[in-house]
C-alpha positions as CSV (number, residue, x, y, z in Angstrom):
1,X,-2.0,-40.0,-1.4
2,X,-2.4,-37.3,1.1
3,X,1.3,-37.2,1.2
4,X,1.4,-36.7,-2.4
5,X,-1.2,-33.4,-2.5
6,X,1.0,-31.8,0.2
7,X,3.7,-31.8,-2.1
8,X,1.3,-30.9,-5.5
9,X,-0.9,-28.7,-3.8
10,X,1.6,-25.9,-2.3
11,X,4.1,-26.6,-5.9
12,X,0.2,-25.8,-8.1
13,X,0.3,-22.5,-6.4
14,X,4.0,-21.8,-6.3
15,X,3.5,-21.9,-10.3
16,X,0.2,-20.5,-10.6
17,X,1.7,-17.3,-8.7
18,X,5.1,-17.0,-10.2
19,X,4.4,-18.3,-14.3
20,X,2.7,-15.5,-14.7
21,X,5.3,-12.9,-13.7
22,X,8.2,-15.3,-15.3
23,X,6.4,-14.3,-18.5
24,X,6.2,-10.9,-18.0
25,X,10.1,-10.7,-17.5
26,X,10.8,-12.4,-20.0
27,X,8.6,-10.2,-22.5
28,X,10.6,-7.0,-20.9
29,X,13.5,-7.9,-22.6
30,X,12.2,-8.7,-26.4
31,X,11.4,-6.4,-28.9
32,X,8.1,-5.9,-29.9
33,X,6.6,-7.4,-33.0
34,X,3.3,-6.4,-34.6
35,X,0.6,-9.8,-34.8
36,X,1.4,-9.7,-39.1
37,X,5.1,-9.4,-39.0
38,X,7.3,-12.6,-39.7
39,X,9.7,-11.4,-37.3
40,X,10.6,-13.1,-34.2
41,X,11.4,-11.2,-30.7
42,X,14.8,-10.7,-30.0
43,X,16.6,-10.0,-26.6
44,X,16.8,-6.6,-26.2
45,X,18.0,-4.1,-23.1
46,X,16.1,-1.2,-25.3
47,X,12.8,-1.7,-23.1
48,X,14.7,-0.6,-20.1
49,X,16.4,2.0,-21.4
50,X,13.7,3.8,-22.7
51,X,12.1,3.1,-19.1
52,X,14.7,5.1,-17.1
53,X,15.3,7.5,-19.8
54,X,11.7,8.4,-20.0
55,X,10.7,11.9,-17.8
56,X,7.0,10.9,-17.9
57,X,7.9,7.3,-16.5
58,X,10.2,8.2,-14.3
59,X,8.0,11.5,-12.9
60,X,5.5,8.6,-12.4
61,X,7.4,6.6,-10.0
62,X,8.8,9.4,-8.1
63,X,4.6,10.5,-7.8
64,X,3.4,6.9,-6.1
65,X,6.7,6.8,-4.0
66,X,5.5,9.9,-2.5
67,X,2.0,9.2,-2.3
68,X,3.0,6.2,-0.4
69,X,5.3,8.0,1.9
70,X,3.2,10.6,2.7
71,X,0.0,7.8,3.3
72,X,1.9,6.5,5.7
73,X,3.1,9.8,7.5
74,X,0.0,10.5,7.7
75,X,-2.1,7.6,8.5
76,X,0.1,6.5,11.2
77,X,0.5,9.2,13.5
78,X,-3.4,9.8,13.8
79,X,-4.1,5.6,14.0
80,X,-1.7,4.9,16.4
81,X,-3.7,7.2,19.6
82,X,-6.9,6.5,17.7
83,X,-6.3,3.1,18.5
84,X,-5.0,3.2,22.2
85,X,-7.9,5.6,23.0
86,X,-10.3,2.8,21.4
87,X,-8.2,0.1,23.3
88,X,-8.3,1.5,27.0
89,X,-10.8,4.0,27.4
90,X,-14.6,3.6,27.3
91,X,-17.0,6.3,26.0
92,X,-20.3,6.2,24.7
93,X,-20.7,5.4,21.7
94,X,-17.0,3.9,21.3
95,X,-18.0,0.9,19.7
96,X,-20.5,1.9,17.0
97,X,-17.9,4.8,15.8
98,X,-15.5,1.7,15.7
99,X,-17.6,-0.1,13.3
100,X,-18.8,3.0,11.5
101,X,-15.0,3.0,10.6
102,X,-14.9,-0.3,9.5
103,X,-17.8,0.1,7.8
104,X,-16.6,3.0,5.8
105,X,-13.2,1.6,4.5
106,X,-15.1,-1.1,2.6
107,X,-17.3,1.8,1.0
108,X,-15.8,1.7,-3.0
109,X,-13.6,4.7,-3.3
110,X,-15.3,5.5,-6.5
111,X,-18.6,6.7,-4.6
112,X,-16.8,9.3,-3.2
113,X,-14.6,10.5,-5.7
114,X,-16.7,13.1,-7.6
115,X,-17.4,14.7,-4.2
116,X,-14.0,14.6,-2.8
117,X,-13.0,16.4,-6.1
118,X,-15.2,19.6,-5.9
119,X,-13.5,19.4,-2.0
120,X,-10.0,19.4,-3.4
121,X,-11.1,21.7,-5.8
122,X,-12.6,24.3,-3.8
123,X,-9.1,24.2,-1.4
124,X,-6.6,23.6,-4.2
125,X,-5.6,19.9,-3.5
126,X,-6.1,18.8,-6.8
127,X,-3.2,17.7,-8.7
128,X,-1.1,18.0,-5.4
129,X,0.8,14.8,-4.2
130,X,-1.0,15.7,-0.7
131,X,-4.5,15.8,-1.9
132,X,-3.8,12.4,-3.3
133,X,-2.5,10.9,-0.1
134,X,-5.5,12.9,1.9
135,X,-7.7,10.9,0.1
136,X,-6.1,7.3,0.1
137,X,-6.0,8.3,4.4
138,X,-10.0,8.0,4.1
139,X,-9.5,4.3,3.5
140,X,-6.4,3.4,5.1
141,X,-6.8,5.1,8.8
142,X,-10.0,2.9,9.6
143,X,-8.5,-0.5,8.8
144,X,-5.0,1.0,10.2
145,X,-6.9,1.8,13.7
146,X,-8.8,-1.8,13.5
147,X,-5.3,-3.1,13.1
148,X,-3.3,-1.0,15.8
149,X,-6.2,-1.6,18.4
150,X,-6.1,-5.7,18.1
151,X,-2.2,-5.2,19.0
152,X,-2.9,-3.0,21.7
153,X,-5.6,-5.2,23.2
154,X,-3.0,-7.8,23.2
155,X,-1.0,-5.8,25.9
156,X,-1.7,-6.3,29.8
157,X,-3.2,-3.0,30.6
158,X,-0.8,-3.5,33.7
159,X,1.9,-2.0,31.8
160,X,-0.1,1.3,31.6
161,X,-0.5,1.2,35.1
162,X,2.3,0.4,36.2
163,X,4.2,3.2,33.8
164,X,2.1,5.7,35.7
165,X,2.9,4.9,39.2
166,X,6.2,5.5,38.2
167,X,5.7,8.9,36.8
168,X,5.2,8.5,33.1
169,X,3.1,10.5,31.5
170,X,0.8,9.5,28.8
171,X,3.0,11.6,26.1
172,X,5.9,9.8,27.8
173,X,4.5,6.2,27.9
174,X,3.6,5.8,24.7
175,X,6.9,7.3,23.1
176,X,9.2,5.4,25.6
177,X,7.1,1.8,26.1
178,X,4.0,1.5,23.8
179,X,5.8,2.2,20.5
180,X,8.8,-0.1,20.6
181,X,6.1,-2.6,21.7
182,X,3.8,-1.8,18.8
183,X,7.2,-2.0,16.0
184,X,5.8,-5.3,14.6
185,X,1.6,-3.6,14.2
186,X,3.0,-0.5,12.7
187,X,5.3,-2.8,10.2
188,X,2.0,-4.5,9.1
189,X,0.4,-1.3,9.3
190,X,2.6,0.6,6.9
191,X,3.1,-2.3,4.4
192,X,-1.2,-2.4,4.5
193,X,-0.9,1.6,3.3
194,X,2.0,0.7,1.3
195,X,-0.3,-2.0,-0.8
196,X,-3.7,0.6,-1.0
197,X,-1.6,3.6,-2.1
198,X,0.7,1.9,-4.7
199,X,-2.3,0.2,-6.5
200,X,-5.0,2.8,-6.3
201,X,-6.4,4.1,-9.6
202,X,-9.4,5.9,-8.9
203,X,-8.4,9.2,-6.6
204,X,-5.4,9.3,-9.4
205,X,-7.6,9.5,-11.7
206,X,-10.1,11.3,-10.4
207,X,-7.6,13.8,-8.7
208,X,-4.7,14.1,-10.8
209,X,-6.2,15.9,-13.7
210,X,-3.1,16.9,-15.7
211,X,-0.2,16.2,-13.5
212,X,1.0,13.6,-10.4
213,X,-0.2,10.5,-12.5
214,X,0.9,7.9,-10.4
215,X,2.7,4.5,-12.1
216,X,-0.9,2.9,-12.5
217,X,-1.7,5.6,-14.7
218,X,1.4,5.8,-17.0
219,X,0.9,2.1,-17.7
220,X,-2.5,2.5,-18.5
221,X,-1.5,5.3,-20.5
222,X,0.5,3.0,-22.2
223,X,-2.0,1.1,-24.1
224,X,-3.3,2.2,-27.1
225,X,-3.7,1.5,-30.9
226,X,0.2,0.4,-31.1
227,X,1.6,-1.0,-27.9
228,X,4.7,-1.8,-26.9
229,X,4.2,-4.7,-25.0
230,X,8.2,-4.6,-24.1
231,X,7.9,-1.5,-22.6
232,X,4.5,-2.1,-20.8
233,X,6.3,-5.5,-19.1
234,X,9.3,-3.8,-18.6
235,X,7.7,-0.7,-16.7
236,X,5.4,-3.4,-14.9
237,X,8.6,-5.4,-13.6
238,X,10.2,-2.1,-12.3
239,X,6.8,-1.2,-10.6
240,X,6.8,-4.5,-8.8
241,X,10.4,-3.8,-6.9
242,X,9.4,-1.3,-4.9
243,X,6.7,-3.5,-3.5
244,X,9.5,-6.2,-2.9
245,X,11.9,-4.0,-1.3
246,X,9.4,-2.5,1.3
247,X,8.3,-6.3,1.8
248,X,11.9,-7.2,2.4
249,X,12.8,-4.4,4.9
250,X,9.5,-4.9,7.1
251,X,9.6,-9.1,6.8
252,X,10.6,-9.6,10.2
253,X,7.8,-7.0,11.8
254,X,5.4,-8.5,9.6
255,X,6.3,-12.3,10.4
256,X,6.0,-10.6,14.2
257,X,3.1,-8.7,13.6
258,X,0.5,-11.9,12.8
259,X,1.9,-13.6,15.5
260,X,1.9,-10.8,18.2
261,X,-0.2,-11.7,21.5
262,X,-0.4,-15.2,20.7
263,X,2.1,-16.5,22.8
């Protein structure tokens, strides 16, 4: 019996995960019929088209690719000696500002949003593609540092040493030796900002007031008194690739990254 429920068990979720998005494909390519028609849904590439061919659509996507790039240009340089500081050095109060980070990335986003706005306002970040990212770095330095500083803690502070005997700098060290070290951390680190920034809805539409609407926007935009579910699904497949083709080039740091120190 057990036998049998390792086989049933991972196959259950396997489906549970993927019939879902099997339907929503295959309602991207069929025309849209209203609840009283007699028609049925035929295949169509018409969904698509009107995707790629759309400027509001296609403005979206180009808006949360660069929210996401600029996340993580951002979030990573100022995590990364955040983290080693946190890691090696002792100061007072080190490890209740730790946890006053941690504490503030699982603060809901939505309780600061109308202050951040009359911020952004006052300084002229709203409706910029850098105020957006500015305020998706709130929430993903903290759990980026918390990240970072487990990897770190999982190399012998001998290396350090050692590097400095033989004339590193600090600068030097942590270009040269830390970093290529630390590939598989910043992998899972940039996939973590990759996942906040592509899904957020509330700084977008808190911040973006008439333009930058991100692809979580435009899709909610899409709903209203006459859908088209065919081009809702289609525009959700397409904002699913992305995801799959940052997952696809950091796989092997990420695969690395969970298992990093434990050997």
């Amino acid at each position: 019996m057990k036998k049998y429920f390792k086989i049933i068990l991972p196959i259950a979720y396997i489906a549970l995960v993927f019939l879902p998005l099997v339907q929503v494909v295959q309602m991207s390519f069929l025309t849209t019929v209203s609840a009283a028609s007699t028609e049925q849904p035929v295949f169509t590439w018409l969904n698509y088209y009107n995707l790629f061919t759309s400027p509001t659509l296609g403005a979206a996507f180009f808006n949360s690719i660069t929210y996401v790039l600029l996340n993580i240009c951002l979030t990573i340089p100022v995590a990364l000696p955040a983290a080693y500081a946190f890691s090696r050095y002792s100061f007072i109060g080190d490890k209740h500002l730790f946890l006053a980070f941690l504490a503030f990335r699982v603060t809901p986003p939505v309780v600061l949003a109308l202050p951040m706005f009359k911020i952004f306002s006052l300084i002229g970040l709203v409706n910029t593609p850098f105020g957006i990212a500015l305020a998706h770095c709130l929430f993903t330095i903290p759990v980026s540092i918390w990240i970072l500083e487990s990897f770190i803690n999982a190399i012998p502070k001998q290396l350090d040493e050692t590097a400095f005997l033989d004339g590193y700098s600090l600068p030097r060290f942590f270009y040269e030796i830390l970093l290529p070290l630390l590939a598989p951390a910043i992998g899972v680190t940039a996939f973590f900002c990759f996942l906040f920034s592509w899904v957020e809805v509330v700084f977008a539409r808190i911040l973006t007031v008439t333009n930058g609407k991100p692809i979580t926007m435009a899709i909610d935009a899409l709903f209203g008194f006459s859908t088209d579910m065919g081009l809702v699904m289609a525009v959700i497949v397409a904002s699913v690739i992305p995801g799959m083709v940052m997952f696809y080039f950091v796989r092997n740091h990420i695969a690395k990254g969970f298992s990093f120190g434990q050997t």
